[in-house]
Structure formats: structure tokens, C-alpha cells
C-alpha positions in Angstrom: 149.8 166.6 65.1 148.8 170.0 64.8 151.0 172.2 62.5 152.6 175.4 63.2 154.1 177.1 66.3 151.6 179.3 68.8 152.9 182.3 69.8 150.3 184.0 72.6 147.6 184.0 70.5 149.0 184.6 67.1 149.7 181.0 65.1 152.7 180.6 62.8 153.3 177.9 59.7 156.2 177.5 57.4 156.5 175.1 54.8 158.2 174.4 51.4 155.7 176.7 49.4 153.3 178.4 51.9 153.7 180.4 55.0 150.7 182.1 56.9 150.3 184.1 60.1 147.4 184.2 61.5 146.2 186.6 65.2 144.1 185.3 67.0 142.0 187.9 69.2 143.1 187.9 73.1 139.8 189.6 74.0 138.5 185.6 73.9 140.8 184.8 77.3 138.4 187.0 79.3 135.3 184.5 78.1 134.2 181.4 79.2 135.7 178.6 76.4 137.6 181.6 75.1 140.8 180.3 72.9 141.7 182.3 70.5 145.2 180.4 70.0 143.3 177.3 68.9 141.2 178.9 66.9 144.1 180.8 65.2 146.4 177.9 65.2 143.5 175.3 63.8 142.9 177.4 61.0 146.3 177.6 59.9 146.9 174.0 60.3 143.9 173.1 58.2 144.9 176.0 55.2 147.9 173.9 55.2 146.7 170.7 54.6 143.8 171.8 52.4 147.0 173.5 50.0 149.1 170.7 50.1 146.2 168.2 49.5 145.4 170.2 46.2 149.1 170.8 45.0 149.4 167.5 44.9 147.1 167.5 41.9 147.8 171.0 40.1 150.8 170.2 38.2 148.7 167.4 36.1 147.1 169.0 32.9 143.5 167.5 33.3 143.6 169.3 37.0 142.5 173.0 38.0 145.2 174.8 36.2 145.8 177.0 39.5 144.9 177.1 43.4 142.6 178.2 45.1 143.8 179.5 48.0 140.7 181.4 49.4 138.9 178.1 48.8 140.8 176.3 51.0 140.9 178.8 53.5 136.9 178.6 53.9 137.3 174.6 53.7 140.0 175.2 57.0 137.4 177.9 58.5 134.8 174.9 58.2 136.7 172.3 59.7 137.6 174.3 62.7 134.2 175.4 63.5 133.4 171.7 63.2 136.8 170.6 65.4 135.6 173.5 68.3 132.0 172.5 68.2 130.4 170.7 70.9 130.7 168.5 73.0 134.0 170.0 73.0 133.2 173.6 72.6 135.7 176.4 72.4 135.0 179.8 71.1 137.5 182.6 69.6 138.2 184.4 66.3 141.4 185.1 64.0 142.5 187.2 61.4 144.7 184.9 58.5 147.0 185.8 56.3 149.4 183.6 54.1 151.4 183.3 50.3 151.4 179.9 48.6 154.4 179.8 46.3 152.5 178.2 42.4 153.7 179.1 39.0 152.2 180.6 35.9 152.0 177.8 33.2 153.5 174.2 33.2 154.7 174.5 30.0 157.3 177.5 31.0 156.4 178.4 34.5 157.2 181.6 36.3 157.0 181.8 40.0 153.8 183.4 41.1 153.0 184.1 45.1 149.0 183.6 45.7 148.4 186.0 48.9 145.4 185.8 50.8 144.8 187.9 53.5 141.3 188.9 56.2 142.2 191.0 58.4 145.0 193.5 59.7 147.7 191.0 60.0 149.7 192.1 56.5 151.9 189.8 53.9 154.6 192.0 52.2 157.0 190.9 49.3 160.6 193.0 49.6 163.0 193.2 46.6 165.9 193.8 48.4 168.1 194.1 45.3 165.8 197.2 44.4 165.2 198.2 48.0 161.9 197.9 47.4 158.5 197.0 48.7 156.7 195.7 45.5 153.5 194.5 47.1 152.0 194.4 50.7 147.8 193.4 51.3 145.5 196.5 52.4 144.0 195.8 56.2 140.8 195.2 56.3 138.5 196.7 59.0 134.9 196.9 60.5 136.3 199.6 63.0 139.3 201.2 64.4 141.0 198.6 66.1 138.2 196.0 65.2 139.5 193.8 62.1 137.6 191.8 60.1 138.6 188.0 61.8 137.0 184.3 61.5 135.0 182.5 64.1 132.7 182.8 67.0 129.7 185.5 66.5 132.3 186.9 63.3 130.0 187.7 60.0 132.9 187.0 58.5 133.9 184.6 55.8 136.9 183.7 53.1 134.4 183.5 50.6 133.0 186.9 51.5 135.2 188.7 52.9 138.8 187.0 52.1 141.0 188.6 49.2 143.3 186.9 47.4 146.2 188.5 44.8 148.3 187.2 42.7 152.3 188.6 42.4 155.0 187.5 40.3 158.4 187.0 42.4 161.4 186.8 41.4 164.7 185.2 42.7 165.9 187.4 45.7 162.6 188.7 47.2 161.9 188.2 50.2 158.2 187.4 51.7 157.3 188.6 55.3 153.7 187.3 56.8 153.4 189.3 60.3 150.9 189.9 62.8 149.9 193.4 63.7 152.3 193.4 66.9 154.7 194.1 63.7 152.7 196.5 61.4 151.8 198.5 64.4 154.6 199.3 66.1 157.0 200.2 62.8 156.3 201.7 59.4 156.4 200.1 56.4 159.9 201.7 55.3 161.2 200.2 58.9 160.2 197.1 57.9 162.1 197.2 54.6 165.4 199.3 55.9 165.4 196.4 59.0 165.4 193.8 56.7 167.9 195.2 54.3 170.2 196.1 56.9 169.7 192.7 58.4 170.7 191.0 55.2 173.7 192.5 54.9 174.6 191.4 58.5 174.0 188.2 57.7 176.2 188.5 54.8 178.9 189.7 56.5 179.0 186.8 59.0 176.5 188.0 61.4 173.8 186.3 63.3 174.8 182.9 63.4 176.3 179.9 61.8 174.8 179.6 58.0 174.7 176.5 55.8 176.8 177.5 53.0 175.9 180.3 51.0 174.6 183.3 52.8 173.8 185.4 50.0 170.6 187.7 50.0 170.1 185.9 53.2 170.2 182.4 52.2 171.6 179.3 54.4 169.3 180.1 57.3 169.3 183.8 57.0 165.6 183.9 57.2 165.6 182.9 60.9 167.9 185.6 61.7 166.0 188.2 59.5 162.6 187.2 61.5 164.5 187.9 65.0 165.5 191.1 64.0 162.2 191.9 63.2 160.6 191.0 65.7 163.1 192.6 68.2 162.8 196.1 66.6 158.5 196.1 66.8 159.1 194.7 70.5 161.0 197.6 71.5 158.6 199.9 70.2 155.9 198.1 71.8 157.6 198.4 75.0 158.8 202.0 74.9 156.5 204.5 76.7 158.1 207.4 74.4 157.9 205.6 71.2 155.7 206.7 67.7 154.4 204.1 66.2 151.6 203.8 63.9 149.0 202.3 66.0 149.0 205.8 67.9 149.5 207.5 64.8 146.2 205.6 63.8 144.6 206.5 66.7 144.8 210.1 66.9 143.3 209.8 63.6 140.5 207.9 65.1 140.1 210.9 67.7 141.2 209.2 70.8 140.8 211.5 74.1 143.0 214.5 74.4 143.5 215.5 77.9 143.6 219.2 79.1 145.1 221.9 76.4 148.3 219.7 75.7 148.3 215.8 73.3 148.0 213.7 76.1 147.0 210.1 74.2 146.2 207.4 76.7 148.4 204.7 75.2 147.4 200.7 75.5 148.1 200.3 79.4 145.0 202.7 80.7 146.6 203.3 83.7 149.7 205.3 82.3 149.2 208.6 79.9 151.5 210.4 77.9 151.8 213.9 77.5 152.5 215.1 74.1 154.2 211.9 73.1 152.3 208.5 71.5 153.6 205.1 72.0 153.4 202.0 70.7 151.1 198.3 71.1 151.8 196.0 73.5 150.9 192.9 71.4 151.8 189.3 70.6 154.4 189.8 67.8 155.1 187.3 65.1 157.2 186.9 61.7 157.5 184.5 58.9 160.2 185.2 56.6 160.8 183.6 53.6 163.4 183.7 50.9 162.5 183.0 46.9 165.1 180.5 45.9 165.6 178.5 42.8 165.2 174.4 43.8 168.7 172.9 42.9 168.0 170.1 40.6 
């Protein structure tokens, strides 16, 4: 069975210690053998297993002393070219993000997020005690709206191109892996005053039945936290009147200006503007994930 959840073309995994998103690029649906949700969805499902196989090792002393993250993404980037090769050919490409939860030493280990990241989609770690955003990966592109991305005709490659860092968490943060149908549509301080304010809703008794504590957004908190998310980018997305900071982007990029007036041609071509930008109509997808102390 293939892990993860598909989303459009975006490709979503959540386990004990890692969580990726990875976007798959829709522009593959207009080709023949286009399938940019495989493609996105394999290579998540591979990182996976590649992590899992390998943590089962790291915790020995005669093993690697840490993972490899960007290593095993290249190992899932192989197998999926291999699993999409012919006779059953299928051709796309995907950014990939993810954090794999490891630890500093075995002797007296400290939690430690490996983030890997190629791409726009964008991993950020929120200290909510702090109200704070202590680390978020840098996009990486070859042109406005043109990431770098993994697959068919891509020169792209983790061992090139991927970059991995490593961040020390602490008890409390939260960890967010989203696609760009999040990043474009709100602002980095939306993100973290969404999540904070969703939080304390769920605190409070909000969003659904918990299971047991509910603190810092614990007991299934996550879940509702991810929703919330994902509800505030979509109504961005949707909004004809909205700023976002895909537009924001663009009219950096020097997208056409009609007539004396900012008239930005927003994502549907048929509709424009005047004097207002908008946001991306876009596959959107959160992971959330809450740092957490095992019980025993």
C-alpha cells in the first residue's frame, strides 16, 4: 500500500517522527502520461520507508550516528523513476519537503528536527509559547513561479539541489510542512497568528472532541490546527479582492500593468483586477505536528 493521502496533486505523510508534503506540478495533467499526483505521492511514500528503514539502525552505537535525510530522499527519487518507467510509463515532477524528528547524542539526547526541503513548498517550526517562528526553509527557484521539483525532464536532484538543516525543538513547538497553496496566499506572520489563535481555541474546547489533555494543542489538536489553516489560505485563494503574496511576488516579477491604473491579471486569465491583487488558486495542503515528550 502506498503511504500518504493525495490531495490534487500535492501528497501528504504523517508518521511517528516524519512528516513531508510534497506538490506535485498540475501543468503534467495537460500531457500525455502526465501524473504529477503519483509522482508526488511515490516519492513521499518511498522517503518514508527509506527513514524508517534506517532509524531502525541509528540508535545502535556501531551505526551512522545520525540520518541522512537527503540521502534517502535521492534513494526515493530513484525508486520512483524506476516504479514510473516503462512498460508502465508515467511522467510528472514534484517539489518535497519534510522534518524527521532524531536526537543529538544517545548518551543524553536532545530532540533535533532534520528538514529537508527542494522547492517552494516550505517547512516552518512555531514556538507558540514565544509566539514565534524560529525556523522556516528558503524557496528555492529556477524562475518566478518555476521551482526547483524532481522528475521528468527536471535537472534536478537531492543530492544537488536538496538542502537539509538541522533545528533543535523543544517541547511545545509546533512543525507545519505546507504546499505553496499555503505560503502563497498568507504571510508568514498569518501563518503563526492562525495557528496561535487556533491553539487557544482548541484549548478552550473548540474544534472538536480531544483525547484528554488539550494543552498547546495536544489530544488531536493538530488536526484542527491543519483545518484552520488550510481554510484561511483557501479563502484567500478564492477571493478576487484579496493580497496575497503570490501577487505581491508578481508585481515584483513585473507582471503586465494595464492602461495608467495597477490592473494585475490574477491566476484565472479571463478576469483582471484593477488596482487590487489576489490570491492562487492552488491545491492546498497542511501537516501539522506537535513536539511531545513519549510517556514512558
Amino acid at each position: 500500500m502506498i503511504r500518504g493521502i493525495t490531495n490534487g496533486d500535492d501528497a501528504i505523510l504523517v508518521a511517528e517522527n516524519f512528516v513531508g508534503t510534497n506538490d506535485g506540478v498540475g501543468a503534467w495533467a495537460t500531457k500525455p502520461k502526465g501524473h504529477a499526483a503519483l509522482w508526488s505521492r511515490l516519492i513521499l511514500h518511498f522517503w518514508a520507508l527509506e527513514a524508517e528503514r534506517d532509524s531502525s539502525m541509528l540508535d545502535y552505537p556501531e551505526s551512522s550516528p545520525e540520518p541522512k535525510p537527503v540521502e534517502y530522499l535521492q534513494r526515493a527519487y530513484e525508486r520512483t523513476i524506476s516504479a514510473t518507467s516503462s512498460p508502465n510509463e508515467l511522467l510528472g515532477t514534484t517539489t518535497a519537503c519534510a522534518a524527521l524528528l532524531h536526537h543529538t547524542a544517545i548518551d543524553t539526547p536532545d530532540p533535533v528536527l532534520y528538514i529537508t526541503n527542494l522547492g517552494d513548498s516550505k517547512v516552518l517550526v512555531l514556538r507558540p509559547r514565544d509566539q514565534d517562528i524560529i525556523y522556516r526553509t528558503a524557496e528555492q527557484w529556477h524562475w518566478y513561479d518555476c521551482p526547483r521539483q524532481l522528475g521528468t525532464n527536471s535537472p534536478d536532484t537531492p543530492r544537488e539541489n536538496a538542502v537539509m538543516n538541522k533545528v533543535e525543538v523543544q517541547e511545545g513547538d509546533v512543525v507545519l510542512a505546507m504546499s505553496d497553496g499555503v505560503t502563497d496566499n498568507l504571510w508568514e506572520h498569518e501563518v503563526l497568528q492562525n495557528v496561535l489563535d487556533s491553539i487557544r481555541k482548541w484549548e478552550s474546547g473548540e474544534g472538536g472532541e480531544g483525547l484528554g489533555d488539550r494543552n498547546g494543542g495536544a489530544g488531536g489538536g493538530m488536526q484542527f490546527i491543519a483545518a484552520e489553516l488550510m481554510q484561511a489560505a483557501r479563502m484567500v485563494a478564492e477571493d478576487p479582492f484579496a493580497e496575497s503574496p503570490y501577487m505581491e511576488r508578481g508585481v515584483e516579477e513585473g507582471l503586465p500593468i494595464e492602461g495608467g491604473s495597477a490592473s494585475i491579471r490574477i491566476s484565472r486569465p479571463s478576469q483582471v483586477c484593477p488596482n487590487k491583487v489576489t490570491g492562487k488558486l492552488d491545491d492546498i495542503s497542511v501537516v501539522a505536528a506537535l513536539c511531545r515528550r513519549r510517556d514512558s
